[in-house]
C-alpha positions as a Markdown table, in Angstrom:
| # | Residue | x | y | z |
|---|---|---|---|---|
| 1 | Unk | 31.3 | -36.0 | 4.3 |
| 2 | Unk | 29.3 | -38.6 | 2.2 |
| 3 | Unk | 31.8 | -41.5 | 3.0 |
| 4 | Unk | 31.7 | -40.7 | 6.5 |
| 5 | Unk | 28.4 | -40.3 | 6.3 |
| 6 | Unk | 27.5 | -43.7 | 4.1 |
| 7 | Unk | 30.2 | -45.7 | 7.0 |
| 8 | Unk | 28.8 | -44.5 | 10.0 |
| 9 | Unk | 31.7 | -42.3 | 11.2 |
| 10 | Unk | 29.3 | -39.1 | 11.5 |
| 11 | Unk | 25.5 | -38.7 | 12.3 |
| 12 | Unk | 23.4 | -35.4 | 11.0 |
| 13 | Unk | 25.7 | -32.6 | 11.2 |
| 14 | Unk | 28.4 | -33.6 | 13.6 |
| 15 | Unk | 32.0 | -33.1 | 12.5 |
| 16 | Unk | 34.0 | -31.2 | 10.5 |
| 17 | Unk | 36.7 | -31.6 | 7.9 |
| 18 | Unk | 39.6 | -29.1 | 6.7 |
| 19 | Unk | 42.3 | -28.8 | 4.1 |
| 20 | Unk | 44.7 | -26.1 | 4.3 |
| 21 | Unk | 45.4 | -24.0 | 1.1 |
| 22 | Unk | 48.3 | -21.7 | 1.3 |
| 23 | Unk | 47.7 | -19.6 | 3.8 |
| 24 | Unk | 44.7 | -21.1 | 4.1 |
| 25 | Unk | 41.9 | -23.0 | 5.5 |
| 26 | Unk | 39.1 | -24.1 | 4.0 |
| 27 | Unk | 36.6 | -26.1 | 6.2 |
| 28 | Unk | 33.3 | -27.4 | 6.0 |
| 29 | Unk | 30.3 | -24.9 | 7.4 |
| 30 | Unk | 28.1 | -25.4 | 10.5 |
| 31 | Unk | 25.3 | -27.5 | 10.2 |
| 32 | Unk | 26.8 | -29.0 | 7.1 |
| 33 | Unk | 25.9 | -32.8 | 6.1 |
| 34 | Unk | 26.5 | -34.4 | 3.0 |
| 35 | Unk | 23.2 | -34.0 | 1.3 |
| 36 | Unk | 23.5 | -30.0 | 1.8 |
| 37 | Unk | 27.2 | -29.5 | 1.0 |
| 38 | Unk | 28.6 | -28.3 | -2.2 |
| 39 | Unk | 31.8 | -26.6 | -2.8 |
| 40 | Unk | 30.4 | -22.8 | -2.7 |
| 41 | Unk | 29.7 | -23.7 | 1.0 |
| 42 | Unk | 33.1 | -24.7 | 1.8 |
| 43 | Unk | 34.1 | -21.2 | 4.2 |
| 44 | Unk | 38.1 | -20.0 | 3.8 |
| 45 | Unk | 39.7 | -18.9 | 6.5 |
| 46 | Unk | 42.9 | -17.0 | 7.6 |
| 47 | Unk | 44.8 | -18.5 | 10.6 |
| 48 | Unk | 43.2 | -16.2 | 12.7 |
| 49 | Unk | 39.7 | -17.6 | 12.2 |
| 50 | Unk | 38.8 | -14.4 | 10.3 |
| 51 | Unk | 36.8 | -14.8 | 6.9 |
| 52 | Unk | 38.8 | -14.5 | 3.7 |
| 53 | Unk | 36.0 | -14.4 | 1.2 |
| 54 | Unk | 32.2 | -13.6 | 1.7 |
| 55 | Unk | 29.6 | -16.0 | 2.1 |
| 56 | Unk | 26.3 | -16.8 | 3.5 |
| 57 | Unk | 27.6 | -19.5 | 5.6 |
| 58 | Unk | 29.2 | -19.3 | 8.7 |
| 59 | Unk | 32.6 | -22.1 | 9.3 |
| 60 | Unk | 31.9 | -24.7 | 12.1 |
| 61 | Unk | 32.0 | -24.2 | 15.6 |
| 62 | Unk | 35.3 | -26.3 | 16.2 |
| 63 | Unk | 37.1 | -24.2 | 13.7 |
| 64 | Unk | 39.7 | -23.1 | 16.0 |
| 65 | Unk | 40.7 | -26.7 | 16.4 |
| 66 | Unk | 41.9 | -26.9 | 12.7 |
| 67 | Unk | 43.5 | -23.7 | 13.1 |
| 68 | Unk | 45.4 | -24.4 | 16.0 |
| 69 | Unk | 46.7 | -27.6 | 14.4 |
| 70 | Unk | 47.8 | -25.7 | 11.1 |
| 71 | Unk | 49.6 | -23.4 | 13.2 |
| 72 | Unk | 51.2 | -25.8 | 15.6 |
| 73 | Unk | 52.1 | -28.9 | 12.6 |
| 74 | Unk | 53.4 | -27.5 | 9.1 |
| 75 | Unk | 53.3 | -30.7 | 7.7 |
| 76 | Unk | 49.4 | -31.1 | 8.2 |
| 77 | Unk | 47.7 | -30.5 | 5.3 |
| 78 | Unk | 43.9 | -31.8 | 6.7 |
| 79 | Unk | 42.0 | -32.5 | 9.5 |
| 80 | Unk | 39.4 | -34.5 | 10.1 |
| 81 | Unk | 36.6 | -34.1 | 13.1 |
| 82 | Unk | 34.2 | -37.5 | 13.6 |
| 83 | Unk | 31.8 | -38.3 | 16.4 |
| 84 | Unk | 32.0 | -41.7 | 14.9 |
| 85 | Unk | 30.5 | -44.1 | 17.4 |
| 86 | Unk | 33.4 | -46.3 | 19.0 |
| 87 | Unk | 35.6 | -43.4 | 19.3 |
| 88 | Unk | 33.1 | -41.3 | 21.5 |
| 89 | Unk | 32.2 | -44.5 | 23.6 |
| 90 | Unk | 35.6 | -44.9 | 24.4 |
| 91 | Unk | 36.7 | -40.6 | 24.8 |
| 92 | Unk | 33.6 | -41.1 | 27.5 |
| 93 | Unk | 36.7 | -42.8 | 29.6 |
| 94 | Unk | 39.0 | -39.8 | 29.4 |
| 95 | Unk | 41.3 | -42.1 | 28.6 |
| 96 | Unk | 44.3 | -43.3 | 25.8 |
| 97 | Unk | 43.6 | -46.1 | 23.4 |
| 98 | Unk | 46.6 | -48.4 | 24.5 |
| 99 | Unk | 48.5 | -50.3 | 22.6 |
| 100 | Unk | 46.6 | -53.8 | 22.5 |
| 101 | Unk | 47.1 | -54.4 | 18.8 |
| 102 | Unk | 50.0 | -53.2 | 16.5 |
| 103 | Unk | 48.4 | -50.9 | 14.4 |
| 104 | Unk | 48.3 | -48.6 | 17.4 |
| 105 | Unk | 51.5 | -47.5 | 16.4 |
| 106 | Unk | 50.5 | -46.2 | 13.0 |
| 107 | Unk | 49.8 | -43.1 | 15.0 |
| 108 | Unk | 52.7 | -42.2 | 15.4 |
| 109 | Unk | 53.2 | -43.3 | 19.1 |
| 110 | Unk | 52.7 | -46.2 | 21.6 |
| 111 | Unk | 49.3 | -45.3 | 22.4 |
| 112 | Unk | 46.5 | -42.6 | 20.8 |
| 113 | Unk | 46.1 | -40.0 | 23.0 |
| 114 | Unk | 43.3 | -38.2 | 24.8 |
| 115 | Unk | 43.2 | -34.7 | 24.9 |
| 116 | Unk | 41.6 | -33.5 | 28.1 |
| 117 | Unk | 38.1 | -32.0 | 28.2 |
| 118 | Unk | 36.9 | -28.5 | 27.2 |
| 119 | Unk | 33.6 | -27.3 | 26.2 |
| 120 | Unk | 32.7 | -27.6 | 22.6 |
| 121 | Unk | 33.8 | -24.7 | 20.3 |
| 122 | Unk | 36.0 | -23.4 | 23.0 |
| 123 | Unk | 39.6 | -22.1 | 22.7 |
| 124 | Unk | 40.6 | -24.0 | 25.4 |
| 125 | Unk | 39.2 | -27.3 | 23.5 |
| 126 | Unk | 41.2 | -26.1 | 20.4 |
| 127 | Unk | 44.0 | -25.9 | 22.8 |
| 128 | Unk | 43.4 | -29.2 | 24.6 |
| 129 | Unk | 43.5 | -31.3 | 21.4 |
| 130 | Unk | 46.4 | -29.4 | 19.8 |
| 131 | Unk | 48.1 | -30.4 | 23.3 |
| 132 | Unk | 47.5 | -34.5 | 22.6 |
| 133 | Unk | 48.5 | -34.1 | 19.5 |
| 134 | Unk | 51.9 | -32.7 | 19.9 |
| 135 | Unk | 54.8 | -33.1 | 17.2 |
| 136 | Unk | 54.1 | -36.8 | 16.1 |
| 137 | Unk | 50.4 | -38.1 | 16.9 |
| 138 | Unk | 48.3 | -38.4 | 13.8 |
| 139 | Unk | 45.3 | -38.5 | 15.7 |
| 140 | Unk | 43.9 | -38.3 | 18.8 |
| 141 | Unk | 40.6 | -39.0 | 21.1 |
| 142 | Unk | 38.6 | -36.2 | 22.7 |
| 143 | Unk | 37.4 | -36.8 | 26.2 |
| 144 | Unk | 33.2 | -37.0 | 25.5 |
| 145 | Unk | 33.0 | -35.8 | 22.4 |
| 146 | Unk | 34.8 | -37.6 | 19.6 |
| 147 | Unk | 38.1 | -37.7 | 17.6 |
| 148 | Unk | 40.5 | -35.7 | 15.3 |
| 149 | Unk | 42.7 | -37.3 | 13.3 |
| 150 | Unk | 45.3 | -35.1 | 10.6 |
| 151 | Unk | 47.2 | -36.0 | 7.5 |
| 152 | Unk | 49.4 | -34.5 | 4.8 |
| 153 | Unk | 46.2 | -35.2 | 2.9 |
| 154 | Unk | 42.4 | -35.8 | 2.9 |
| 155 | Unk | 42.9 | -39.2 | 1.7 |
| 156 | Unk | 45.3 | -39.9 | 4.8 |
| 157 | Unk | 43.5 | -38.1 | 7.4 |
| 158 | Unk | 40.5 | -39.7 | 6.5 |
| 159 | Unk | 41.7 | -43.1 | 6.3 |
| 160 | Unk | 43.3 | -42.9 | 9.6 |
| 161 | Unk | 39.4 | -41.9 | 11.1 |
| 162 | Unk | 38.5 | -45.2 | 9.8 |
| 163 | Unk | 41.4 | -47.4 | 11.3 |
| 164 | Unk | 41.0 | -45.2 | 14.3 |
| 165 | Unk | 37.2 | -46.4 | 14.6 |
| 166 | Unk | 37.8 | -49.9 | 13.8 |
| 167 | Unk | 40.4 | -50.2 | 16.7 |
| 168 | Unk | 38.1 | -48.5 | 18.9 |
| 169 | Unk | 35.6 | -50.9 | 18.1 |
| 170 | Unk | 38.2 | -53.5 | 18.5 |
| 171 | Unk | 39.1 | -52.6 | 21.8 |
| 172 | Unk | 35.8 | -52.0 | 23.1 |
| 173 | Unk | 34.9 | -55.9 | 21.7 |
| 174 | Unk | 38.0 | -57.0 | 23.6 |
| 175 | Unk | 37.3 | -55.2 | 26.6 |
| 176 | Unk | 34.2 | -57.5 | 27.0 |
| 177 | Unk | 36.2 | -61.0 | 27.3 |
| 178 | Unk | 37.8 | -58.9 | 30.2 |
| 179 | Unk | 41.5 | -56.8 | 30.1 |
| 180 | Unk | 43.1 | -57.1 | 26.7 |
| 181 | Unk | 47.0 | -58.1 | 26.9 |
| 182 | Unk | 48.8 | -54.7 | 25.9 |
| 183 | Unk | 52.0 | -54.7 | 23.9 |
| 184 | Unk | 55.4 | -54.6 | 26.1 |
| 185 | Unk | 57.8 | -51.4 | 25.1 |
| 186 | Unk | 60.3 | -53.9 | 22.9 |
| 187 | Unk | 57.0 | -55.6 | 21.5 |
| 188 | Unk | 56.1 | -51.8 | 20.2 |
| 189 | Unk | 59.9 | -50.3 | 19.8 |
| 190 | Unk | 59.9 | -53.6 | 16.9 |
| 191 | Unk | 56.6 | -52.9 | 15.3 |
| 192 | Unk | 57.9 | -49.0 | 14.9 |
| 193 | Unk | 60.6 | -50.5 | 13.1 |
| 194 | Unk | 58.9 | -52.8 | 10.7 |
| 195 | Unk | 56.5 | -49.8 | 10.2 |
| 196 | Unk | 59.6 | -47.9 | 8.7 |
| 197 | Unk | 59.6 | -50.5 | 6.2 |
| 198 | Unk | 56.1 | -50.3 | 5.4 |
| 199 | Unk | 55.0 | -49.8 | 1.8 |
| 200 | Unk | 58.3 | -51.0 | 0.6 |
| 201 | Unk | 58.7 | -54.3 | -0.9 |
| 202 | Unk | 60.3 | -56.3 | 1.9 |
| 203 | Unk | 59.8 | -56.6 | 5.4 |
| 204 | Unk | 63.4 | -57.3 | 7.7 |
| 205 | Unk | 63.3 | -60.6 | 8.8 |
């Protein structure tokens, strides 16, 4: 919460964060904000949203989003939950963030998606966002209200809300010299390639 606080990825008490443990979730609690959270305020969870320990605090209202992820994607060990700036200036268009720079691809598709609004803290949010996300998106907007992005850790969820902000800033920026040029199909089907290469010491030719 403090780095996403100290970046300006999260105002006041906006946002939530998760890790799943075992059976598991542990998530941050409502109203929490980095000056006022310590670890005894973190609130476990079964997947069914019930409590598993007792607490004063109470888990956020967009619990059921985690939840729903867990359940849906084995492989996702954290979630992330920003109103960071860019991203909710561009989820006001109900729209994808296309594929007008390379990196969009590091999400596991050619575009990020947007899931479809719902009322906060609704099931049917929960639903709509574990909809975008399917079997391969890392992240994903959320039409006027923010973003989620997951990992198969804090680290990498949370580094994937920043690059997620960054290109939203990026394409917002663009979108101001007039309609950004987007990336053709072989364009993208090449950068998924080199992306399998990533981390490794060479890049093909």
């Amino acid at each position: 919460m403090a780095r996403f606080e100290a970046e300006g990825l999260n105002h006041g008490s906006s946002g939530n964060i998760s890790v799943r443990a075992g059976s598991r979730t542990l998530i941050t609690p409502a109203g929490a904000r980095a000056a006022n959270l310590t670890p005894e305020r973190i609130v476990a969870l079964d997947i069914e949203g019930a409590l598993c320990d007792g607490g004063a605090d109470v888990p956020s209202t967009e619990w059921r989003i985690h939840t729903e992820i867990y359940r849906a994607r084995p492989e996702v060990m954290a979630v992330v939950h920003s109103h960071a700036d860019n991203c909710v200036a561009l989820s006001c268009h109900h729209r994808p963030l296309p594929p007008f720079h390379y990196m969009i691809a590091g999400f596991g598709g050619d575009e990020v998606p947007c899931a479809r609004y719902q009322p906060l803290g609704s099931d049917a949010l929960a639903f709509a966002v574990t909809e975008a996300l399917g079997a391969r998106y890392k992240a994903c907007l959320m039409a006027s209200h923010g973003m989620v992005a997951v990992g198969t850790s804090l680290s990498q969820a949370s580094d994937l809300t920043v690059k997620l902000e960054m290109l939203a800033r990026q394409y917002l920026l663009a979108r101001q010299a007039g309609e950004p040029v987007l990336l053709s199909e072989d364009e993208l089907r090449e950068v998924h390639r080199r992306y399998g290469y990533y981390g490794h010491s060479r890049m093909p030719r």
